[in-house]
LODO-966092 format. One line per field, with one value per residue: residue number from 1; residue in three letters; x, y, z of N, C-alpha, C, O in turn. Coordinates in steps of 0.1 Angstrom, whole numbers, plus 2048, in hexadecimal, padded with zeros to 3 digits. Layout:
BEGIN
k NUM ...
r ALA ...
n.x X ...
n.y Y ...
n.z Z ...
ca.x X ...
ca.y Y ...
ca.z Z ...
c.x X ...
c.y Y ...
c.z Z ...
o.x X ...
o.y Y ...
o.z Z ...
end
This chain:
BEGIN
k 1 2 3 4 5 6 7 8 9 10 11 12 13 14 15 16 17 18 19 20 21 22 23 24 25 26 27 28 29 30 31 32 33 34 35 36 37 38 39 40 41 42 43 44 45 46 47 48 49 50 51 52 53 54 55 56 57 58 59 60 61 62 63 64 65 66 67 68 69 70 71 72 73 74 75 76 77 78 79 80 81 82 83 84 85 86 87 88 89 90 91 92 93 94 95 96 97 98 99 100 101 102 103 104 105 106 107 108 109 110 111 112 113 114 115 116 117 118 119 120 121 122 123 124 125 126 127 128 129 130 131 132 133 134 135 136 137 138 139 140 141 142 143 144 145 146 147 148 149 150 151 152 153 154 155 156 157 158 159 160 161 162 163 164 165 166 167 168 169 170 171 172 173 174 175 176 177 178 179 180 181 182 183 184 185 186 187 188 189 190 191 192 193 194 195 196 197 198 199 200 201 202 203 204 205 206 207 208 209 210 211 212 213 214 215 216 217 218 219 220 221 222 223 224 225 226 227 228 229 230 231 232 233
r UNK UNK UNK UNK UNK UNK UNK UNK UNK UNK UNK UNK UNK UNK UNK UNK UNK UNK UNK UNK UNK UNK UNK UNK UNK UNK UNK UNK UNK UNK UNK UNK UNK UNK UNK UNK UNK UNK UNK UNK UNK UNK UNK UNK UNK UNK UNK UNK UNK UNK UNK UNK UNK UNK UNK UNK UNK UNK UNK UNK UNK UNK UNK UNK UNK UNK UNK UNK UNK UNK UNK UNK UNK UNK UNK UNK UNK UNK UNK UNK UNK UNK UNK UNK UNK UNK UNK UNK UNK UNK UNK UNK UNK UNK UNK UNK UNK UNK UNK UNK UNK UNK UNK UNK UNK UNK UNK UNK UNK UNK UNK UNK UNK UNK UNK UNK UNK UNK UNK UNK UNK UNK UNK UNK UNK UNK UNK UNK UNK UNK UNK UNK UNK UNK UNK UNK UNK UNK UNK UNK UNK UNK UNK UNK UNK UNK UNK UNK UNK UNK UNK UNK UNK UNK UNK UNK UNK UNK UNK UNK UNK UNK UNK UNK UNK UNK UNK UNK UNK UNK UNK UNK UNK UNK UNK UNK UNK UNK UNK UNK UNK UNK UNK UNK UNK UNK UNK UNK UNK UNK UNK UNK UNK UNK UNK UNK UNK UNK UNK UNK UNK UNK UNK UNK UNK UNK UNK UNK UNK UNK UNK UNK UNK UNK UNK UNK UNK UNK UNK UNK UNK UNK UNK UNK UNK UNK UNK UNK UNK UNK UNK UNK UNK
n.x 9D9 9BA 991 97C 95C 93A 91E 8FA 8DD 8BD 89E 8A0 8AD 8C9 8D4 8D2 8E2 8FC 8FF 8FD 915 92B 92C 92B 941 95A 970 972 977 987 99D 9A0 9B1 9B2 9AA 995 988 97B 956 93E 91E 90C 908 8FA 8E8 8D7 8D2 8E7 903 927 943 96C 983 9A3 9C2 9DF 9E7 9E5 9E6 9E3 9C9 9B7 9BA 9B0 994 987 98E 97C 962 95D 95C 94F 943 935 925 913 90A 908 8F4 8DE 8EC 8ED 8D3 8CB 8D4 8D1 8E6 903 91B 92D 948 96B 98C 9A8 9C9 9E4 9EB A08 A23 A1F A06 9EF 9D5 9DB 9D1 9CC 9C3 9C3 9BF 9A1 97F 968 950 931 938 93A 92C 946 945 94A 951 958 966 969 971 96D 97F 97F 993 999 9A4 9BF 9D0 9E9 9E8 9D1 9D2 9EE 9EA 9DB 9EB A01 9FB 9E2 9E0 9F7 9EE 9D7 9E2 9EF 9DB 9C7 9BE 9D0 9D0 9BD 9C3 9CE 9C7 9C5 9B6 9C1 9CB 9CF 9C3 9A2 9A4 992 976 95F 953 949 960 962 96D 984 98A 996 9A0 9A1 9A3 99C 99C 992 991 977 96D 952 93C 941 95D 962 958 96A 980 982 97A 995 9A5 99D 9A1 9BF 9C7 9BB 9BC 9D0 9D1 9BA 9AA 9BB 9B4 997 994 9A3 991 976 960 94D 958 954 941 944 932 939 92D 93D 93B 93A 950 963 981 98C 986
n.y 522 526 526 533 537 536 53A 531 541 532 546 565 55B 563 572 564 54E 55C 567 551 549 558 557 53D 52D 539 537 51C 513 514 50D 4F8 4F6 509 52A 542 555 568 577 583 598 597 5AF 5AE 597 590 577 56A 55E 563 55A 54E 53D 52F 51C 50C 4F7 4DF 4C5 4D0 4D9 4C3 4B9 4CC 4D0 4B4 4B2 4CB 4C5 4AC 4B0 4BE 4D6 4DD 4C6 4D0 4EA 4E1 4DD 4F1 504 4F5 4F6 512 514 511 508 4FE 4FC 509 510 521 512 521 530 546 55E 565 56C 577 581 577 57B 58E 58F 58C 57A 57C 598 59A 5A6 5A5 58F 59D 5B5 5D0 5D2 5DA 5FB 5F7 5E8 5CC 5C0 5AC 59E 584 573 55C 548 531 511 504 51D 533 54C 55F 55E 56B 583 592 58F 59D 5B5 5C1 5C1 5D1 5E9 5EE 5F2 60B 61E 620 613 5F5 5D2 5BB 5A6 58C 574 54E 533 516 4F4 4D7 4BB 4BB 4B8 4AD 49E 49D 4BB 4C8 4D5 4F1 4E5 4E2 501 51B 53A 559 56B 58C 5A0 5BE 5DA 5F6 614 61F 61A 62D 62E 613 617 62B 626 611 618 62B 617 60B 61D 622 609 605 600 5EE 5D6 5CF 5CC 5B1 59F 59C 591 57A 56F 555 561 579 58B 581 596 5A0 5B3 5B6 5B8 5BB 5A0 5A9 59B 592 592 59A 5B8
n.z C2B C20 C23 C10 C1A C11 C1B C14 C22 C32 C31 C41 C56 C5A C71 C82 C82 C7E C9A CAA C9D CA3 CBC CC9 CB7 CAC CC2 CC4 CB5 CAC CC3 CBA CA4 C90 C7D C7E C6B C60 C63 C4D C45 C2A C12 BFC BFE C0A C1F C1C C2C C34 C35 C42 C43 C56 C55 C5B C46 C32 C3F C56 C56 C52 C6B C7A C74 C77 C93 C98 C92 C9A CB7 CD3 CD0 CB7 CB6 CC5 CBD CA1 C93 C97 C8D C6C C6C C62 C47 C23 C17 C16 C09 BF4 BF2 BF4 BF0 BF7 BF6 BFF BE2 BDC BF0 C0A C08 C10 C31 C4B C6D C8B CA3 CC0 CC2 CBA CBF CDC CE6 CDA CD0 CBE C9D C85 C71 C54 C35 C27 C0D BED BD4 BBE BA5 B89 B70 B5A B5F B6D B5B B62 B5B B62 B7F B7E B70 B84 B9B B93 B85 B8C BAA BB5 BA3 BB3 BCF BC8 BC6 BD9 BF7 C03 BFB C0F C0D BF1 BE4 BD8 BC4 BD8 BCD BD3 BE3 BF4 C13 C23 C1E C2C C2B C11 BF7 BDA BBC B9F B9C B95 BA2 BAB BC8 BD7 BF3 C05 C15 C21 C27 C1F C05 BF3 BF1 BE9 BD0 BC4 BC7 BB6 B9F B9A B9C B81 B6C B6F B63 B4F B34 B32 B46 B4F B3C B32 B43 B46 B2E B32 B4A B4F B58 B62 B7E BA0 BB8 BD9 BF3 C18 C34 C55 C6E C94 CA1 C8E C7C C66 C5C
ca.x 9CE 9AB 98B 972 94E 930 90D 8EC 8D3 8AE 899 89C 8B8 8D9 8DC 8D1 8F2 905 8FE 906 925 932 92C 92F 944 962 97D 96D 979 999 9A0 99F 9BF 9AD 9AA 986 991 970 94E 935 910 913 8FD 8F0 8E4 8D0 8D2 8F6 911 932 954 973 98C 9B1 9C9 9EF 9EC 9D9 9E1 9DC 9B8 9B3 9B5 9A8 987 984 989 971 953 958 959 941 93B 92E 918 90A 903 909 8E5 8D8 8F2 8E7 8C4 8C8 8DD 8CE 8F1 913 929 934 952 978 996 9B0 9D8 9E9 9ED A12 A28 A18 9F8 9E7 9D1 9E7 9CB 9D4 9B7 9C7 9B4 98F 977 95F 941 926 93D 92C 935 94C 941 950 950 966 966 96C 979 977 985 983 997 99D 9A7 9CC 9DB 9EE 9E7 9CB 9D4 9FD 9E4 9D4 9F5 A0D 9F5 9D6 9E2 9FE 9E3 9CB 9ED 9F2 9CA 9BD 9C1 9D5 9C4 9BF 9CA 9CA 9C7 9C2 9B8 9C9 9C7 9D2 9B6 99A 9A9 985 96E 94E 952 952 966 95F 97A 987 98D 9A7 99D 9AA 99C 9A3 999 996 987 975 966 94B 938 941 967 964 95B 974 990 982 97C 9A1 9B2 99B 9A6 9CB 9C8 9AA 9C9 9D8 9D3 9AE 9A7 9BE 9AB 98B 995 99F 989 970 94F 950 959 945 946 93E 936 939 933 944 937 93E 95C 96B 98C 98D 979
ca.y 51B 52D 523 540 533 541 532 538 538 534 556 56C 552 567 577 558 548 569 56A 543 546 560 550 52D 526 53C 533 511 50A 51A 504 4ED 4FC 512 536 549 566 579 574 58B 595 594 5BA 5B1 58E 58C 56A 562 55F 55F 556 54B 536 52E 513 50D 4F2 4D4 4BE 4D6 4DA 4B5 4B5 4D5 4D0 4AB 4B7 4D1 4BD 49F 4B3 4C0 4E4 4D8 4BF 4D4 4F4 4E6 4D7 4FD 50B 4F1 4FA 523 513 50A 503 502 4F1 515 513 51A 50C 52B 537 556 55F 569 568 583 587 573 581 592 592 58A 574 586 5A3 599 5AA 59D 58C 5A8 5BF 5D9 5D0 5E9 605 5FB 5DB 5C3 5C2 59B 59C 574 56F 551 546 523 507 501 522 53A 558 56C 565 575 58F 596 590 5A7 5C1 5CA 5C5 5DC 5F9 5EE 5FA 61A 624 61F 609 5E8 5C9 5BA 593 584 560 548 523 505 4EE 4D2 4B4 4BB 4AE 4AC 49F 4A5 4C5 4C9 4E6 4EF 4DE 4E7 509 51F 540 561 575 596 5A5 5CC 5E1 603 61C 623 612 633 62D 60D 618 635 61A 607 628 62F 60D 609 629 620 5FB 602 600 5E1 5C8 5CD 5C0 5A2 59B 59D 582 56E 56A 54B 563 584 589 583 59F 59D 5B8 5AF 5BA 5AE 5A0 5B4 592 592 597 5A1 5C7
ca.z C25 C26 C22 C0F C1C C10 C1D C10 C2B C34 C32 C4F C5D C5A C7E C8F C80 C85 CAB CAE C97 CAF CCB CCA CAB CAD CCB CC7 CA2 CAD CC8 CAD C9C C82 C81 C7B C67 C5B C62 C48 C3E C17 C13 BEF BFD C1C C1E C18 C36 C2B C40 C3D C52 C51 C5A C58 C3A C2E C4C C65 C55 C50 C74 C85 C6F C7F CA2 CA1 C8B CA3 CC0 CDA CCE CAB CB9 CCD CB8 C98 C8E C97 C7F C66 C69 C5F C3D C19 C09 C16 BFD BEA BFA BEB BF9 BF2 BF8 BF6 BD7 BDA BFC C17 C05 C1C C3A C52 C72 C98 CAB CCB CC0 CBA CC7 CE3 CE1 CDF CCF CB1 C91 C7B C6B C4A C31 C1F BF7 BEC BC8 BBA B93 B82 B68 B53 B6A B68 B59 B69 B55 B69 B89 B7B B6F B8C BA5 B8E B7F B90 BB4 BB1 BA3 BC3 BD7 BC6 BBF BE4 C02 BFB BFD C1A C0B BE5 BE6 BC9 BCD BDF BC1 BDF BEA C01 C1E C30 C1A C31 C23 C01 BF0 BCD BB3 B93 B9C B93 BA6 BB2 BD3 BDC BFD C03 C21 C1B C30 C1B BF6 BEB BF0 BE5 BBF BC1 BC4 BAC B92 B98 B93 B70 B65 B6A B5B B41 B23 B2E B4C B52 B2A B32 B52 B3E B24 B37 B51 B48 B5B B6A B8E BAC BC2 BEA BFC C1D C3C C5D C7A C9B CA6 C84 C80 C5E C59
c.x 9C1 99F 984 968 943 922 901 8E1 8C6 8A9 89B 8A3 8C4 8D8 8DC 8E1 8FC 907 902 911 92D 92F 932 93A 951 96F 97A 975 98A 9A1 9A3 9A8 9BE 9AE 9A0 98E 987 962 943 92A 914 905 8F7 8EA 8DF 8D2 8E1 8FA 91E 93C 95B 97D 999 9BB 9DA 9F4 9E7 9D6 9E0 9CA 9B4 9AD 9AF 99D 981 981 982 963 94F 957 94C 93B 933 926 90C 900 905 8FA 8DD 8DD 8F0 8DE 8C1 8CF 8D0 8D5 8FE 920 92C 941 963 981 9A5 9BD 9D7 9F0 9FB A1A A26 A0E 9F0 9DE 9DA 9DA 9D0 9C6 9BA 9C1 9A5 987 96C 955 939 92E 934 936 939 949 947 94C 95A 960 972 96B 979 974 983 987 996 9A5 9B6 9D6 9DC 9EB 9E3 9CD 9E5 9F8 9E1 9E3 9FF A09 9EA 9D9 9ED 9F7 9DD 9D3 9ED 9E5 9C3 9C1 9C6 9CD 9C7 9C2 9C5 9CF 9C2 9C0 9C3 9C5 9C7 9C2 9B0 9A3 9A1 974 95C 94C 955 956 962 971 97C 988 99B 99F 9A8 99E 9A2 999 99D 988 984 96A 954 948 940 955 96E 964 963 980 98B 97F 98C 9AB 9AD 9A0 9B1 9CD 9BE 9B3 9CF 9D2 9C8 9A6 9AB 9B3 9A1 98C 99A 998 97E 95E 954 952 94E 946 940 940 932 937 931 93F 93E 94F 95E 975 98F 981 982
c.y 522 529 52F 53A 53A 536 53A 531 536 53F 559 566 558 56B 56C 552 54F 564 55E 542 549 55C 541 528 52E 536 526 50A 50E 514 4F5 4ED 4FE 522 53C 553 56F 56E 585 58A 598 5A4 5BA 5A1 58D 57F 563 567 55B 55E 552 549 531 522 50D 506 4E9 4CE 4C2 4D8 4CF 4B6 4BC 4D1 4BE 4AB 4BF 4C9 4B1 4A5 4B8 4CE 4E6 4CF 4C3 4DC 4F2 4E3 4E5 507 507 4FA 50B 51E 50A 501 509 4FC 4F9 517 50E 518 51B 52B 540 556 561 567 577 588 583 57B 584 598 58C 585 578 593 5A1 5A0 59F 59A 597 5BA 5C6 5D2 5DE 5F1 606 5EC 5D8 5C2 5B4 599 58B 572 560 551 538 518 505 509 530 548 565 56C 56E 582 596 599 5A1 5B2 5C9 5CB 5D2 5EA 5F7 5F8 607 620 627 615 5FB 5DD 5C3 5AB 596 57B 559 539 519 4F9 4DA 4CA 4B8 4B1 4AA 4A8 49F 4B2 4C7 4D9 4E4 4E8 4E5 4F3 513 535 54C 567 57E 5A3 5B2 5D1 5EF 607 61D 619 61F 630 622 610 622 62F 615 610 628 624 608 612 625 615 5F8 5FE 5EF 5D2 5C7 5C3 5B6 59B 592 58F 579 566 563 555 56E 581 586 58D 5A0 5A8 5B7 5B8 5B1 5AE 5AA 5A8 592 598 59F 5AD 5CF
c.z C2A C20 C20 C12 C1A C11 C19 C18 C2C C31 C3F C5E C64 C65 C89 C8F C85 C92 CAF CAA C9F CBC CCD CBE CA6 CB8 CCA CB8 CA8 CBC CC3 CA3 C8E C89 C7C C77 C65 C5F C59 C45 C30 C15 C05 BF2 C0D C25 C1F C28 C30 C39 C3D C4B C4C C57 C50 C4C C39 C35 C56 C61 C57 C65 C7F C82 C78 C8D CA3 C98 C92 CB0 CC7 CD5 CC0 CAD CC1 CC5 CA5 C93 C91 C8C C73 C60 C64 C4F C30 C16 C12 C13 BF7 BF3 BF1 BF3 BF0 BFA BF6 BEB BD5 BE9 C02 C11 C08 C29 C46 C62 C82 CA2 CBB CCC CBC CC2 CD1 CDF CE3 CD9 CBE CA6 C89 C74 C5E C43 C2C C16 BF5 BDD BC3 BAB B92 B75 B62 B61 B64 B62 B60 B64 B5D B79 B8C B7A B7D B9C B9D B86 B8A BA0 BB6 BAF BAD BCE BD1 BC4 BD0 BEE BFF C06 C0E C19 BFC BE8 BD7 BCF BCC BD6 BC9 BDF BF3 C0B C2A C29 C1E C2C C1B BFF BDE BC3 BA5 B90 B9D B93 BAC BB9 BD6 BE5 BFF C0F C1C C27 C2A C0C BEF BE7 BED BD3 BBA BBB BBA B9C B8B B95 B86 B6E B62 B63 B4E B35 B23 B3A B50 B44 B2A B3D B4B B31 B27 B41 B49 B4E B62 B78 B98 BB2 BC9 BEA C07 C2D C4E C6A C85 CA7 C99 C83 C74 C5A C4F
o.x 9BE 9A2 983 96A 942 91D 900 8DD 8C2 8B3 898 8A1 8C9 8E3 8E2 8EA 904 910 90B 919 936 934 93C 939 955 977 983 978 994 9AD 9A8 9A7 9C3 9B1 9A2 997 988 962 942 927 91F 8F9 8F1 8E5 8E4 8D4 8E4 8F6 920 93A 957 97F 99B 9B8 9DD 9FE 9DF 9CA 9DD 9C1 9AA 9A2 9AB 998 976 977 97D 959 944 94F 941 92F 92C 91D 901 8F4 904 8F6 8D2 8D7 8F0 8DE 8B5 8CF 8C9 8D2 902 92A 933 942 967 97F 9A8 9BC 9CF 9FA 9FE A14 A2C A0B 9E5 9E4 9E0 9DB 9DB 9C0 9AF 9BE 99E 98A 969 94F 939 92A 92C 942 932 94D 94A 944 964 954 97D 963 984 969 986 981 98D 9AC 9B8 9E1 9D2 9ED 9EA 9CB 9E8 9FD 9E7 9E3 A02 A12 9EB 9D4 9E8 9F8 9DC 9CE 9E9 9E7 9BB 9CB 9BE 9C7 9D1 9C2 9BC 9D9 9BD 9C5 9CB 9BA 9BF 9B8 9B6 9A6 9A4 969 952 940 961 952 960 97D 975 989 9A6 99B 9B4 993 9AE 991 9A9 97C 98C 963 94A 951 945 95A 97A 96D 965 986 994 983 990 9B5 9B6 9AC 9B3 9D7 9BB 9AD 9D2 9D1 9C8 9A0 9A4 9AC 9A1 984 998 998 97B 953 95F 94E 942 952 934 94A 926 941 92A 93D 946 955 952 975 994 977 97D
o.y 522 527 537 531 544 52E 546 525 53B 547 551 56A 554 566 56B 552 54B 55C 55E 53B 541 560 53D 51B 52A 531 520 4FF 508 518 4EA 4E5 4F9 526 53B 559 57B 562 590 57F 59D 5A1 5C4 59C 588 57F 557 570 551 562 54C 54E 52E 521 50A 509 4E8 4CD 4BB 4D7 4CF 4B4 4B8 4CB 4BE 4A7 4BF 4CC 4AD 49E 4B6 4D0 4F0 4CE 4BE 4D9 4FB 4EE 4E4 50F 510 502 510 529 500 4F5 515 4F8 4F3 520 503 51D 51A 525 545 550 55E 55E 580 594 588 585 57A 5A4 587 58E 578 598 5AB 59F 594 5A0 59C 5C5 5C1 5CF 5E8 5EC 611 5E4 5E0 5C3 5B2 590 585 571 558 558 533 51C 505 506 536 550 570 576 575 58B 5A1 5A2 5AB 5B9 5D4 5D5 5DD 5F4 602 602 610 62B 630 60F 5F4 5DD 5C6 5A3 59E 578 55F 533 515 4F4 4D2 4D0 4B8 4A5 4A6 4AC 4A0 4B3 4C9 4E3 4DA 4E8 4EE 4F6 512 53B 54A 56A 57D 5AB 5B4 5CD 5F5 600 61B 612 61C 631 622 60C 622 630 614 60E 627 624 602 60E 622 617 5EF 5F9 5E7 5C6 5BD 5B9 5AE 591 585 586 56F 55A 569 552 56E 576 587 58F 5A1 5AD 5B7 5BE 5A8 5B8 5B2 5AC 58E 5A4 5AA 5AA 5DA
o.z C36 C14 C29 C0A C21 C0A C19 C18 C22 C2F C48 C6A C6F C68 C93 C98 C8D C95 CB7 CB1 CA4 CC6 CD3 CBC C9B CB2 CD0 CB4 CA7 CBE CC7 C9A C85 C95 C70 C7D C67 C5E C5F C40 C2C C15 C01 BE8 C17 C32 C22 C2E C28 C45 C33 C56 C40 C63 C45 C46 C42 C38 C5F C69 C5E C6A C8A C8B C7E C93 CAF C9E C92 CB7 CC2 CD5 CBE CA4 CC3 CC4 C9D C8E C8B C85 C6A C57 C62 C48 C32 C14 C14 C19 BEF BFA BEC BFE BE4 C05 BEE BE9 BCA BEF BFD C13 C05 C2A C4B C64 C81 CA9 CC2 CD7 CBD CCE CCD CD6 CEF CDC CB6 CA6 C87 C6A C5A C49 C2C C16 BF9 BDA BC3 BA5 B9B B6E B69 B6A B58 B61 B63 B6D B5F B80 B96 B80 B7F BA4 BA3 B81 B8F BA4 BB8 BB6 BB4 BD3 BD9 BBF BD1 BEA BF8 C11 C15 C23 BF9 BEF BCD BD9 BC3 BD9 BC4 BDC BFE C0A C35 C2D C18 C27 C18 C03 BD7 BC7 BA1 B84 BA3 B89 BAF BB4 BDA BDF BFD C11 C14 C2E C31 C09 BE5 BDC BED BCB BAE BB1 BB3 B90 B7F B8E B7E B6C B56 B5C B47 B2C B1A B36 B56 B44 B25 B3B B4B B2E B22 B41 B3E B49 B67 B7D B96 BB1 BC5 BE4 C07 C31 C53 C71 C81 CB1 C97 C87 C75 C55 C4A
end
């Protein structure tokens, strides 16, 4: 179960949060029996923080998210992380789209506090479709990931949403969504549009046109890049 979070903050806000996220707001959530998977600057939105956190299943979130929101390291630092935040209710409640398409990252490996961030980004793919039918995210599981594999670097997770009750309602999640995510790392912007050149080319005839009609709004697309403790780069 993963939580996509995307905040829209104050002006001139985002590194203050950064520098506290990474510090104070990682081993701390995760003593709390979650797992911080990504923290990113959003490079077409100054302002946005995006992240994303993980946990074993509804009632393990029910109850990490209570131990760490009543605890001491959110009372301390959360009213400062507040205060850098317009809006942080855009938030989807997602699964892996299929069985091992999930994030595959190892919190045993993180880097230290104070470590540089990567010399690369993450590319954040989210579809929407009609609430309730299975169509585009079958499209998207059994057509277009498949070319992602053969065109360029395979993803690094598809997820789709957890249709499942908030099991925390201090934080709201958005509802009524019927979503697909798909996560991709790249050295470069330029080798982000290569990949994406080369898998329209092979799907322009057939599973990119379905895509296209059925999606209810074009894509969003994140590009993302990753703090210097994020696990996902």
């Amino acid at each position: 179960m993963i939580e996509l979070r995307q905040y829209t903050l104050r002006p001139g806000r985002r590194e203050e949060l950064v520098e506290l996220f990474d510090r104070e707001f990682i081993e701390t959530q995760e003593e709390a029996g979650m797992t911080v998977l990504g923290q990113f600057r959003d490079l077409d939105a100054p302002d946005r923080f995006v992240w994303l956190r993980g946990f074993p299943d509804m009632t393990a979130r029910h109850h990490a998210l209570t131990s760490f929101y009543d605890g001491p390291a959110w009372a301390e630092h959360g009213p400062r992380a507040n205060a850098t935040m317009t809006d942080s209710d855009d938030v989807l409640l997602l699964r892996a789209l299929s069985p091992g398409s999930g994030f595959t990252v190892d919190p045993a490996e993180r880097p230290r506090p104070g470590a540089p961030a990567p010399d690369r980004f993450v590319s954040a793919t989210v579809w929407s479709f009609p609430p309730g039918r299975a169509v585009g995210p079958t499209l998207i599981r059994d057509g277009l990931l498949p070319a992602l594999r053969v065109t360029g670097p395979a993803p690094l997770a598809a997820l789709t949403t957890e249709t499942a009750p908030n099991t925390f309602p201090r934080l709201p999640v958005r509802t009524g969504e019927n979503t697909v995510a798909v996560f991709a790392s790249y050295p470069t912007e330029r080798a982000r549009r290569q990949h994406a050149a080369e898998t329209a080319a092979l799907l322009r005839d057939a599973v990119l046109p379905d895509i296209e009609r059925e999606q209810t709004a074009p894509p969003q697309q994140l590009r993302l890049t990753p703090t210097g403790r994020s696990l996902i780069r």
